[in-house]
Structure formats: structure tokens, C-alpha cells
N, C-alpha and C positions, 0 to 999 in steps of 0.2 A: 450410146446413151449411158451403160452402165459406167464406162470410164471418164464419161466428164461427169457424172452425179462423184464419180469417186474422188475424182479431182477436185472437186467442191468444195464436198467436207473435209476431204483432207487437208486444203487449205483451210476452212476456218479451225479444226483441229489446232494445226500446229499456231496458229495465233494466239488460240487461247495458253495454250500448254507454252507456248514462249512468257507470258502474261503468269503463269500459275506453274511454274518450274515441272514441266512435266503433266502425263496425260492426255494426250494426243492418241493412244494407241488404244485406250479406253472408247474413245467413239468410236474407231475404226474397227474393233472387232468384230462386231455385230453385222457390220456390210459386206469386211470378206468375207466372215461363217458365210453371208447367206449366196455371197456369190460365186463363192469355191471351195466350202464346205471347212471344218473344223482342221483337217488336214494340214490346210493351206495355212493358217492361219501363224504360226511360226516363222514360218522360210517368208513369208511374203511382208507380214510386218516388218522381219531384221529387215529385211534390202531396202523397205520404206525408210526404218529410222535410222539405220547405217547414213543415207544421203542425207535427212535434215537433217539430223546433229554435225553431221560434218561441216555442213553450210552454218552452221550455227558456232562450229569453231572459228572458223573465218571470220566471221562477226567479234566475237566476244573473247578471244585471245588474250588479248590486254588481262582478262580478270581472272585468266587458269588461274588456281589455288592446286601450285604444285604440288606441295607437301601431301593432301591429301590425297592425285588421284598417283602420288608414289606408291602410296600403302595399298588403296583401291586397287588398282589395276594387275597384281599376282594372282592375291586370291578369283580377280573376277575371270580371268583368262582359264584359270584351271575350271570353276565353277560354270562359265560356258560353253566349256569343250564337253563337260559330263554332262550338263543339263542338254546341251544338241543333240548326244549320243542316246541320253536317256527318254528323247522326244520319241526316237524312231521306234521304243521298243515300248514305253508304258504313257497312258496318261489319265495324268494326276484331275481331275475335276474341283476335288478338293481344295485344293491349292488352293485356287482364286477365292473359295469361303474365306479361309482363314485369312489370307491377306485382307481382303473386302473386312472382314472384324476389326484387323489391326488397324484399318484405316480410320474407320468408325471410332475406335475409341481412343485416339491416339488424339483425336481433333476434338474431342471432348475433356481430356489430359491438359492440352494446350488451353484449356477455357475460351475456347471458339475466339482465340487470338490474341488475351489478354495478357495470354506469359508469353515473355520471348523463348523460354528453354524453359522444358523440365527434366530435365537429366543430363547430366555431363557429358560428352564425348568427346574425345583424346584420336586424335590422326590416327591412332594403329588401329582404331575400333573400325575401321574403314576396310584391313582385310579380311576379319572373319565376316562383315556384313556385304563387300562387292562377293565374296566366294558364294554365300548363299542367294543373294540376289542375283546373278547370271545364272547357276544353276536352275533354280525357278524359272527367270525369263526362259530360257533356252526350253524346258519344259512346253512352257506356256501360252510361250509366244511374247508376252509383258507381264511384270508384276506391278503394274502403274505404278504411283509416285510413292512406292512404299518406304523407299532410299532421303525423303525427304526430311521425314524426322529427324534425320542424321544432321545431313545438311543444314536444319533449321537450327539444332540443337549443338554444332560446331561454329554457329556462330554467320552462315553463310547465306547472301540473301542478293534477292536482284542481280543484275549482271556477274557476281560471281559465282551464284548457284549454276544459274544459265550456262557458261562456259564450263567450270568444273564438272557439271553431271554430264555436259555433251561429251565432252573428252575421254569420262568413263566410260558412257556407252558405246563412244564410237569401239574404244578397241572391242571389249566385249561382243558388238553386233559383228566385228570381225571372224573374231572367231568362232562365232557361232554361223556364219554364212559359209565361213571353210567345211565346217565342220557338215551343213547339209549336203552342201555341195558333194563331199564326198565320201558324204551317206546315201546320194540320190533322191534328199529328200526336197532341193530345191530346181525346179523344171522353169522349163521358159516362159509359161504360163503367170508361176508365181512372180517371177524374178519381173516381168512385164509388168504385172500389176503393181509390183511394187516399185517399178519406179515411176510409177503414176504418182504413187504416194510421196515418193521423196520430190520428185520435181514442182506438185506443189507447194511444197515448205520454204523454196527460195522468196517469193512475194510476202507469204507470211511472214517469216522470219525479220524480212527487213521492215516490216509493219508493225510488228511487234516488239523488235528493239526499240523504234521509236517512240509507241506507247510505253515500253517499258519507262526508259531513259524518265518521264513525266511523272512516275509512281514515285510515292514515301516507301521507307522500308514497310513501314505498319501498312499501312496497302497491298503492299505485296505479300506480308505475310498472311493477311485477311484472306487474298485471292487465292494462297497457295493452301489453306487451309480448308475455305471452303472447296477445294476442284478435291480434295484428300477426299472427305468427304462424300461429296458426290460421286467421286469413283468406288469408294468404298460400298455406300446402298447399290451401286448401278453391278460391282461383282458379286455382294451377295442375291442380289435380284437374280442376278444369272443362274447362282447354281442354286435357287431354291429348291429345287427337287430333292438336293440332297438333307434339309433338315426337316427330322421325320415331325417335328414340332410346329411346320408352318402350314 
């Protein structure tokens, strides 16, 4: 029973997050914390999103935005070997506060969808931002669609967000599965449950290119703003503990 409830959400997860450029691993927290405890919650997610984004490059190929995940992909490989490494020995709680902020105000910046961009960014900006985002993921387990801003604000939207972000994460989720793997920190246990995760995403994915393909840009950016959003309150909700003001 636990594994077909997980199969569930997992697929309407990646439906939505195919729909809202990311965000899928934001539901899914909360079920493996409760099912395999915080631990798990790293190794078992990468193996999840390593297979749907993979299946998602399959899909949306056509729209890689090479230039971008050139620059991406140095920093983010280096930034996920450290961040896997630095899972086994500290962890961060904080993190996911301050992401969860950035998110929040980042989708109040954008005027809850009314500017297409408010700040420049240029391809190189893509290595110093994959090195810290893999390093956090790797940490964290996910730093949801914090990479998005990016994205939105190089101009990139619908079917090219889709492909380009999968392409990043996939190598990044690579090297961070190497990297548990032989830390020991990913067991058959994890590795099983997550590919419960990923093997839902195939149905999804093809269900959600097709809704995709049907959206306006400006829809999409609505969607991809409001799920910002909503993961933002849903990770500060998590570490409430940590602000001595609530």
C-alpha cells in the first residue's frame, strides 16, 4: 500500500512540475520523511528524478538550449559531488528557510506574473548558479524550482525550460548517485523506492507534454510562478522551528 499511494502522488507530482517547470520533489518530501525518515530523503529522491528527467529528455530534445546547459553543467557536477559528500557529514535545515524566502520574494519581484524579466542574465551566469544549486540539492535532497528565476529571466519558457532544466539535472542527479553510492549512503531500500518514483513520471510526462504543447507562454509563466510560490510557503512552513519570531 505504501508504494502504490507513492506511485500516485508521484505521478500527479511530476504532472504538475512538467506543467510548472519543476517541483515535483516538493510533494514528495514530506512522504519519504515519513516513510524512510530524513536520511533517505537525498539518495531516494536523486534515483526518483535522475529517471523522470531522463524520460523527459526523451520527450523534449528538440528544445535543449545548448549554450546554456554548457555553462551549467561544470559548475553543477563540481557543486554535486561536494554537496553529496557534504550530505553524509552535516545537515543544513536552514537551507531550505532561505531558499523557501527566495522563493517567496522572487514571485512578488516578478509582479505575480506581470513582468516577463527583472534582471538580466547572460549564459555564464548559469556556472556560478548550477555550482551552488547542485551543491544545496546534494545537501538537501532538492532545492525546488529555485533555478527558475534563471530560466525565466534568460528568456526561457515552455518546452525549452522543460528540456534545458532536465538535461541539467540529469547529469547533476548523476553525479550525486555516484557519489552516495560510494559513500554508502544509497541502499536498496532507497534506490527501490526511488524508482517507484521515477517509473511513475513516464505516464505523467507524456500527459503533460500534451497539456503543455496547449499553454500560452503567459500561462506558463502564471503556472511556473504560482508552483515558485507555493513551494516557497510549503519550505518555509517546514523549517518553522527555526524562526525564533513565529
Amino acid at each position: 500500500m505504501p508504494v502504490l499511494f507513492l506511485a500516485l502522488v508521484s505521478f500527479a507530482s511530476w504532472f504538475i512540475s512538467t506543467l510548472a517547470g519543476g517541483g515535483s520533489p516538493l510533494v514528495l518530501i514530506p512522504l519519504v520523511n515519513f516513510l524512510l525518515g530524513s536520511q533517505a530523503l537525498a539518495p531516494t529522491l536523486t534515483t526518483g528524478m535522475l529517471l523522470g528527467n531522463s524520460q523527459r529528455i526523451f520527450l523534449f530534445w528538440r528544445h535543449i538550449n545548448w549554450v546554456v546547459t554548457f555553462w551549467y553543467l561544470p559548475g553543477a557536477i563540481v557543486g554535486a559531488v561536494a554537496g553529496a559528500y557534504a550530505f553524509t557529514k552535516i545537515h543544513l535545515d536552514w537551507l531550505q528557510l532561505l531558499i523557501g524566502l527566495f522563493l517567496v520574494i522572487t514571485v512578488f519581484s516578478f509582479g505575480f506574473g506581470k513582468k516577463e524579466r527583472i534582471f538580466t542574465v547572460r549564459s555564464w551566469h548559469f556556472l556560478p548558479a548550477g555550482l551552488v544549486y547542485a551543491f544545496v540539492s546534494g545537501i538537501i535532497g532538492s532545492s525546488g524550482p529555485v533555478m527558475n528565476p534563471l530560466y525565466l529571466n534568460y528568456g526561457l519558457v515552455k518546452e525549452e525550460m522543460i528540456a534545458t532544466k532536465s538535461t541539467n539535472v540529469v547529469v547533476v542527479h548523476i553525479a550525486k548517485m555516484v557519489t552516495y553510492a560510494a559513500l554508502g549512503a544509497l541502499t536498496p531500500e532507497y534506490l527501490g523506492y526511488g524508482l517507484v518514483i521515477g517509473l511513475a513520471a513516464a505516464p505523467a510526462n507524456y500527459l503533460g507534454q500534451y497539456v503543455l504543447s496547449k499553454m500560452s507562454e503567459q500561462q506558463f509563466r502564471q503556472v511556473v510562478l504560482a508552483t515558485m510560490a507555493i513551494s516557497g510557503a510549503l519550505m518555509v512552513w517546514g523549517q518553522r522551528d527555526l524562526m525564533s519570531f513565529w
